[in-house]
C-alpha positions in Angstrom: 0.0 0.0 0.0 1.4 3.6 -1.1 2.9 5.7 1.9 0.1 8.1 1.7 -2.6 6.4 1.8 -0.9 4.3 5.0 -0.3 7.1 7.0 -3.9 8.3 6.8 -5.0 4.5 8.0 -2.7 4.5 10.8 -4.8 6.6 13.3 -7.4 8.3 11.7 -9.0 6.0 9.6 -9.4 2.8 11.2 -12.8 0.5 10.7 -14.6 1.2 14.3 -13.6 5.1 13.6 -15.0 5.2 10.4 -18.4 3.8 11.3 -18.6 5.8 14.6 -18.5 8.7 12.5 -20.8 7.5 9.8 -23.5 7.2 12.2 -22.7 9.9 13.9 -23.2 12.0 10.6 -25.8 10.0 9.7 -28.3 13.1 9.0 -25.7 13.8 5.9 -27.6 10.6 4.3 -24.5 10.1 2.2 -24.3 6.0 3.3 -27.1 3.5 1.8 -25.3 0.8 3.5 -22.3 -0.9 5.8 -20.6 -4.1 4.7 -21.9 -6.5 7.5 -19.1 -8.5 6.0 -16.1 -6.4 6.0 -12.6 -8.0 5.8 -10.7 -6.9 9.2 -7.5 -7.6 7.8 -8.0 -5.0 5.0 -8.0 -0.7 5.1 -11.5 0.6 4.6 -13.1 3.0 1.8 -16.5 4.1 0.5 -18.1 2.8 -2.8 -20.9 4.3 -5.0 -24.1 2.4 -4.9 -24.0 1.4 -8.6 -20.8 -0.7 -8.4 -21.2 -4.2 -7.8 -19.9 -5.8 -4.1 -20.4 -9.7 -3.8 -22.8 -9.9 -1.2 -23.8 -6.5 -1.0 -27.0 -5.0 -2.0 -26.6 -3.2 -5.2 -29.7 -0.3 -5.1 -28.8 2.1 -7.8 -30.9 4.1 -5.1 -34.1 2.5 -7.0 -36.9 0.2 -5.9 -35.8 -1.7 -8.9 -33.1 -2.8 -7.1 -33.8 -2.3 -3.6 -33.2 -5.7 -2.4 -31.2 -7.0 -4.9 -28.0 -8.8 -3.7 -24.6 -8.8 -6.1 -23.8 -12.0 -7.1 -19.9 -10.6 -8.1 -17.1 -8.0 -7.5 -16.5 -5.0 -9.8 -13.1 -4.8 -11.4 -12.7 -1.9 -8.8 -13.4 -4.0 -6.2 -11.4 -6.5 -7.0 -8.0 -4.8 -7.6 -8.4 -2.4 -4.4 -8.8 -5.4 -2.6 -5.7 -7.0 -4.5 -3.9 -3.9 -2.6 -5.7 -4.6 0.8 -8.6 -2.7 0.6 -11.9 -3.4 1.2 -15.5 -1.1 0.7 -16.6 -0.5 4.4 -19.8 1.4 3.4 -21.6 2.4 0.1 -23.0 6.0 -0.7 -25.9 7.5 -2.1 -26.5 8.4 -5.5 -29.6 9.7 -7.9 -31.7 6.7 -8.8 -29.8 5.0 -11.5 -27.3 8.1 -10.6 -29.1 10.3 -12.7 -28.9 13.6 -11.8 -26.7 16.2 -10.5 -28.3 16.6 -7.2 -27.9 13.6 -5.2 -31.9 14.5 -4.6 -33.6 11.7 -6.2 -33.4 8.3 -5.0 -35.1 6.2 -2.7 -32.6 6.5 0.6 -33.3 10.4 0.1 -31.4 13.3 -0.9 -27.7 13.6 -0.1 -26.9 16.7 2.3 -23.8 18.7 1.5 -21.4 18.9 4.8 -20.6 22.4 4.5 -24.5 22.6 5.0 -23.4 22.7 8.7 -21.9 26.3 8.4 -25.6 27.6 7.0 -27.5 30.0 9.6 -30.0 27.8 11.7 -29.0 24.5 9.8 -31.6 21.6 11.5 -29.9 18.2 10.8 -33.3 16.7 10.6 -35.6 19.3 9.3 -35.2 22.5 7.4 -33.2 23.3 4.1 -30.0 22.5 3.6 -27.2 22.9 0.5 -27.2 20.0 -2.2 -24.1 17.4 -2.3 -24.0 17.7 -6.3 -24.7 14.9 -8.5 -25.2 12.2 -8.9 -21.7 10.6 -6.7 -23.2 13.1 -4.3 -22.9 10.5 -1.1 -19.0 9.4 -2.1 -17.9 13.5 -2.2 -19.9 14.1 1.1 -18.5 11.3 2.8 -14.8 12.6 2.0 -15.7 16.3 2.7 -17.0 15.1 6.4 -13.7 13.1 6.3 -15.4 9.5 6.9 -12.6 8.0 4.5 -9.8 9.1 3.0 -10.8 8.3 -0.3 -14.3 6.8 -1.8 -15.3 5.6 -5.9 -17.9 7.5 -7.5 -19.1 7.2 -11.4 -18.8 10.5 -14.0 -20.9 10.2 -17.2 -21.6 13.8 -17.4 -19.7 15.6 -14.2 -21.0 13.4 -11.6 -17.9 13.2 -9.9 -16.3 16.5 -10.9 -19.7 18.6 -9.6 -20.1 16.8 -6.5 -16.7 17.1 -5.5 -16.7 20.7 -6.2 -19.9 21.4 -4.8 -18.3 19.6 -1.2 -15.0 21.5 -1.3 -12.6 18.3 -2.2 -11.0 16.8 -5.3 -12.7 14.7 -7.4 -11.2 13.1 -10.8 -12.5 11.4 -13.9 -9.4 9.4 -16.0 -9.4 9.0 -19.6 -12.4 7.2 -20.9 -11.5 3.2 -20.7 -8.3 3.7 -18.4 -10.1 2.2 -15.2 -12.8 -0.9 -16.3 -16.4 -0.2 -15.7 -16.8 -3.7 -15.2 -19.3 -4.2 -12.3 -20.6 -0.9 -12.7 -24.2 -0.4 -13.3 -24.8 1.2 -16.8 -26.0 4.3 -17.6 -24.8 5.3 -20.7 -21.7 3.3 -22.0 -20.1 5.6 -24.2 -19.4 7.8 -21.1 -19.4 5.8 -17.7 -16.0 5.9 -16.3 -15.0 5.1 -12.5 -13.7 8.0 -10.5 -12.1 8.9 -7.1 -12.5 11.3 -4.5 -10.3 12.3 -1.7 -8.4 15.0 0.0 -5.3 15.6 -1.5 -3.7 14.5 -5.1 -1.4 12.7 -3.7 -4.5 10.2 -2.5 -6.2 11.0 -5.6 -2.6 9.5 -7.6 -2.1 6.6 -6.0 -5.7 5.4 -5.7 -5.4 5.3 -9.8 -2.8 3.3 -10.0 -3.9 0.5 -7.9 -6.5 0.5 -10.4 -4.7 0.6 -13.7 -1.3 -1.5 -12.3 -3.2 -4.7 -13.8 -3.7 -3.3 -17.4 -6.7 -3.8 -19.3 -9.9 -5.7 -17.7 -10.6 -8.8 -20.0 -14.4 -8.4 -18.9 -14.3 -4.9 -20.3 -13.7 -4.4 -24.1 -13.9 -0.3 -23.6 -10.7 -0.6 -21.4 -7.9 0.3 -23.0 -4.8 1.2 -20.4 -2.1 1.4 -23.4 -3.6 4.8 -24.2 -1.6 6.2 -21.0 1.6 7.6 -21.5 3.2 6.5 -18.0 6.3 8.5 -19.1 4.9 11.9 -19.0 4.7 14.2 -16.2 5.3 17.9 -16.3 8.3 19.4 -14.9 10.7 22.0 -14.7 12.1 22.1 -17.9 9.9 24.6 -19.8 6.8 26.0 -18.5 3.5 24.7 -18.3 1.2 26.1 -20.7 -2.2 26.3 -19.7 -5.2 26.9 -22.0 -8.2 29.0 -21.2 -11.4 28.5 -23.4 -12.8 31.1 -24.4 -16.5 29.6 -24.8 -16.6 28.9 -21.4 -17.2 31.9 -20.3 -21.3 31.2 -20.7 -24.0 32.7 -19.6 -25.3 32.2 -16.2 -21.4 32.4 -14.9 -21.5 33.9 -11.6 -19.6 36.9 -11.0 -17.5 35.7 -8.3 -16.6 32.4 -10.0 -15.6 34.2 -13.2 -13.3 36.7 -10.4 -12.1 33.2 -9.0 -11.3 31.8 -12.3 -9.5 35.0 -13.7 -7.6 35.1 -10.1 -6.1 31.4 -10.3 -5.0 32.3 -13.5 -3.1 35.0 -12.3 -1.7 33.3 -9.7 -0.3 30.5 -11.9 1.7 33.0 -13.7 2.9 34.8 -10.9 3.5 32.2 -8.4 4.6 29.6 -10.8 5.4 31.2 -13.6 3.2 29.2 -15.5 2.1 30.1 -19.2 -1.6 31.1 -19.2 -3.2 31.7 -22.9 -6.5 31.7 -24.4 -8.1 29.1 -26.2 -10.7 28.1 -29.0 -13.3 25.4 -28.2 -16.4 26.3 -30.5 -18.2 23.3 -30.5 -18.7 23.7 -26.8 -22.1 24.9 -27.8 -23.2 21.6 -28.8 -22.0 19.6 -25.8 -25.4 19.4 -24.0 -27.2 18.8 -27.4 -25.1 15.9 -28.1 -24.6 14.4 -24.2 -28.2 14.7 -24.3 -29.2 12.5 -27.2 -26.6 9.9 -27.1 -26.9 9.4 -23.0 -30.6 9.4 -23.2 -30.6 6.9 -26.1 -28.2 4.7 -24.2 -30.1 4.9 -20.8 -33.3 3.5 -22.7 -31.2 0.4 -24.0 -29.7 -0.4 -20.3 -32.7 0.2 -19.0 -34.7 -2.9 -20.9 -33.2 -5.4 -18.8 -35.3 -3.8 -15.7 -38.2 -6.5 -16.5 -39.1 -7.6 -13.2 -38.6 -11.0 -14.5 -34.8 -12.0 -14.7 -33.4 -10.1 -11.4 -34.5 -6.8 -8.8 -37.9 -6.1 -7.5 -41.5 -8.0 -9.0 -44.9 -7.4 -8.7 -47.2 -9.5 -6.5 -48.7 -12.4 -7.8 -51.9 -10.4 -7.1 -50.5 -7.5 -9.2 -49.4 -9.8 -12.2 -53.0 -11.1 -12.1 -54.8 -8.0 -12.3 -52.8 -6.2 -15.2 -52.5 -6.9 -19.3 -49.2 -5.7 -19.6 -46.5 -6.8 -16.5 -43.7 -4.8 -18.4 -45.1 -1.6 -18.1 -46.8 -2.2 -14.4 -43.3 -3.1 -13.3 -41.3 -0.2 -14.7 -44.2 1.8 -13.8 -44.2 0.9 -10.5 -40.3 0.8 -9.2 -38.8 3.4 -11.6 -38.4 6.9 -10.7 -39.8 10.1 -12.8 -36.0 11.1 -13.7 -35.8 7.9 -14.7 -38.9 7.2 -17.4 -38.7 10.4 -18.4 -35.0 9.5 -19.7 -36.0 6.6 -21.0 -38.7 7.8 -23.5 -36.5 10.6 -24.8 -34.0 7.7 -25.4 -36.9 5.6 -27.3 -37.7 8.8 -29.2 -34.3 9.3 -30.4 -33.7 5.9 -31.7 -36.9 5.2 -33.6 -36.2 4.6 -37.0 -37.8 7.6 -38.5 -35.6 9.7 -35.8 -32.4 7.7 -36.3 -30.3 9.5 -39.0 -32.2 12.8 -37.8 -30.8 12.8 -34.0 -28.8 9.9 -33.1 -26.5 9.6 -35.7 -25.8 13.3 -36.1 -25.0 13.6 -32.5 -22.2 10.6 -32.8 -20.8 12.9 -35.6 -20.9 15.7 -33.3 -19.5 13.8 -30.9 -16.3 13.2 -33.3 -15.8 16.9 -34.0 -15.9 17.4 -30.2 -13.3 14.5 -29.9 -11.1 16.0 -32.6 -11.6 19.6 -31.2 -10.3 18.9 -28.3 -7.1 17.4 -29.8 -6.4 20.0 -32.1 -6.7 22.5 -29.4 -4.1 20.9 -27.2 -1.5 20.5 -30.1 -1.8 23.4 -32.0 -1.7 25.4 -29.0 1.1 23.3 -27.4 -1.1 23.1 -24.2 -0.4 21.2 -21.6 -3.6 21.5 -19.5 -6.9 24.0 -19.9 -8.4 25.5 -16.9 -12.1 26.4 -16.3 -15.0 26.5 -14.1 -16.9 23.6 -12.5 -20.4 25.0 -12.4 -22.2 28.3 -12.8 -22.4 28.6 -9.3 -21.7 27.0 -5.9 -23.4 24.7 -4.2 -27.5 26.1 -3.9 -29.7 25.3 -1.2 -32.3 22.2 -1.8 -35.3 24.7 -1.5 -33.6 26.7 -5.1 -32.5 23.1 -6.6 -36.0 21.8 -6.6 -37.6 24.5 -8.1 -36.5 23.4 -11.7 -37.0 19.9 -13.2 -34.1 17.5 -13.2 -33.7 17.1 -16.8 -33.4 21.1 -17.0 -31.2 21.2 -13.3 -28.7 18.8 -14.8 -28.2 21.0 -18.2 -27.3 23.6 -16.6 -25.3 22.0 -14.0 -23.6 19.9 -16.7 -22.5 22.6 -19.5 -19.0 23.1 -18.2 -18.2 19.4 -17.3 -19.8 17.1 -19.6 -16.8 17.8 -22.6 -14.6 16.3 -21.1 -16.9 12.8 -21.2 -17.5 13.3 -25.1 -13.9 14.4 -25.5 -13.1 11.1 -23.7 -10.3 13.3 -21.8 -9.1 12.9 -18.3 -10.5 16.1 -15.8 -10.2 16.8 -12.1 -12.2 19.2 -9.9 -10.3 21.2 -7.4 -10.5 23.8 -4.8 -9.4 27.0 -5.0 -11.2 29.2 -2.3 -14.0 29.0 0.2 -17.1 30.9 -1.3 -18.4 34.3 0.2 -21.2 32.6 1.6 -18.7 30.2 3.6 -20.8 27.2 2.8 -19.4 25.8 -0.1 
């Protein structure tokens, strides 16, 4: 086990601490479940509801799976345990971990730590500010320090929002670096296994416990060989660092924009870093384009939710009394969110609609790919830097006043590029907010 990681374990974060403190901070609502089984032998961490643990309940935060029982590790599992770790508790999520709230699944909605520092905060009543979604439980649980690290998914931002939202690092690797084996699907061109923690250095060596193996030979997406393991950046020249011009969007908060132009400053002055501007103009079609191709994915996963083969069934009373036990099922144990995504999906890949939306928004998809590479060699970039969201963290009361299909498109226009650009992106703090909550 890396030196980092081991000096965290030896004091701090032992078994009997962590779950003293998880049910401590139980009003957070950011753990669905503890591992009744838990290997004493082994370091703990914190795992996403929607990545399979043998023996564990895998929920996806639905009644579709409420009480269903994982027959197998993930690949995450498996090589984390390989290095002497085992998952101690898992964390809350969206149902099917869509969404960028962490609002709407069936354990409840996730609350932000930092909602502790809000005038008159009532751990059991009241309003309170969001986690971010939809890895909302895994970022609150490492902001409120109940592990020193802890897995969350990103198909859109859901581990980069959350984790800015709660004040610590979150990353998303390359696209097919670490194996979504074992991970529930959402939509497979984008899913991708990410880590929360503290520090980098946490954040560094968490990854390559999971990529030291090389590719996953139940994943076909993984592809490891696309590292280059002899890069880094170093002293030799400086480190150019590209700002994109197109992010500066509508709806970006003053103070954010402040922050952003601020950091930037302070990498040239303090580290003599190169700072330029940047071209990324198909940045306008990112949400178009995440949009259809998730949504058209999510209604394919989403079939094998039958209430026949595996997760929650009707009654035998129920199946008696209706003409059609597909739709009662999915009817009955699938969130709004959730059948809302998956007849936008159906729509886009009707035949007639096909060439029209799907198949246009995989050739978007390309020139966003290619974009992104163009920009970084042309401009001999080494790294861009931009916003995480509009704005920080809101309070519930403001998140639920919009839908979630419109809450997660606007949460989601600064993050989601790098999933169709298949690129690797971390979130990061900076400063505390003038608020002091987020």
């Amino acid at each position: 086990m890396a030196a980092t990681i081991a000096k965290a374990f030896d004091s701090t974060f032992t078994p009997s601490k962590m779950l003293k403190s998880i049910h401590s901070l139980g009003f957070l609502n950011a753990v669905t479940q503890i591992n009744e089984d838990f290997e004493s032998n082994c370091h703990p961490y914190l795992l996403k509801d929607n990545f399979a643990k043998k023996g564990m309940k895998l929920t996806c935060a639905s009644e579709a799976l409420r009480n269903f029982v994982s027959p197998y590790d993930s690949t995450v599992v498996t090589r984390l345990r390989k290095k002497g770790f085992d998952v101690l508790a898992k964390t809350n999520l969206d149902e099917f971990a869509m969404g960028s709230g962490s609002v709407e699944g069936i354990f409840g909605p996730v609350k932000n730590p930092w909602s502790l520092m809000t005038q008159n905060f009532d751990p059991n009543s009241g309003d309170f500010v969001i986690a971010g979604g939809s890895s909302g439980g895994s970022a609150a649980a490492v902001a409120a320090n109940l592990t020193p690290f802890a897995i969350g998914s990103d198909t859109g931002g859901s581990v980069r929002l959350p984790a800015a939202f709660c004040g610590v690092l979150g990353f998303k690797p390359s696209y097919g670096t670490v194996s979504r084996h074992g991970l529930v699907s959402l939509a497979n061109f984008f899913d991708t296994p990410g880590i929360f923690a503290r520090s980098a250095d946490v954040i560094e060596e968490v990854f390559k416990m999971l990529i030291e193996d090389g590719d996953c030979q139940f994943d076909s997406t993984c592809d490891t060989s696309i590292l280059d393991r002899s890069s880094s950046l170093d002293n030799s020249s400086p480190v150019r660092v590209g700002i994109p011009q197109e992010y500066h969007v509508a709806g970006l908060s003053p103070e954010l924009r402040n922050l952003w132009d601020d950091f930037a400053c302070r990498l040239q002055s303090e580290l003599n870093w190169e700072v330029v501007k940047c071209n990324l103009p198909m940045t306008r079609y990112v949400i178009p384009c995440y949009s259809v191709l998730s949504a058209a994915d999510i209604a394919s996963n989403m079939a094998r939710y039958d209430g026949i083969e595996f997760g929650s069934r009707l009654s035998d009373e129920e199946l008696e009394n209706c003409d059609d036990p597909y739709k009662a099922t999915r009817t009955k144990f699938l969130g709004q969110t959730v059948k809302r995504r998956i007849l936008i999906g159906n729509y886009f890949s009707l035949k007639e609609n096909l060439e029209k939306y799907y198949i246009k928004a995989l050739k978007v998809r390309r020139l966003i790919f290619e974009e992104f590479v163009t920009c970084f060699k042309a401009d001999n970039l080494d790294l861009l830097l931009t916003p995480v969201s509009l704005n920080f963290a809101p309070l519930y009361s403001e998140f639920m006043q919009k839908d979630m299909r419109t809450q997660t498109e606007v949460q989601d226009v600064l993050v989601s590029g790098a999933n169709l650009g298949a690129i690797p992106a971390c979130s990061f703090p900076v400063k505390l907010s003038e608020n002091k909550v987020n």
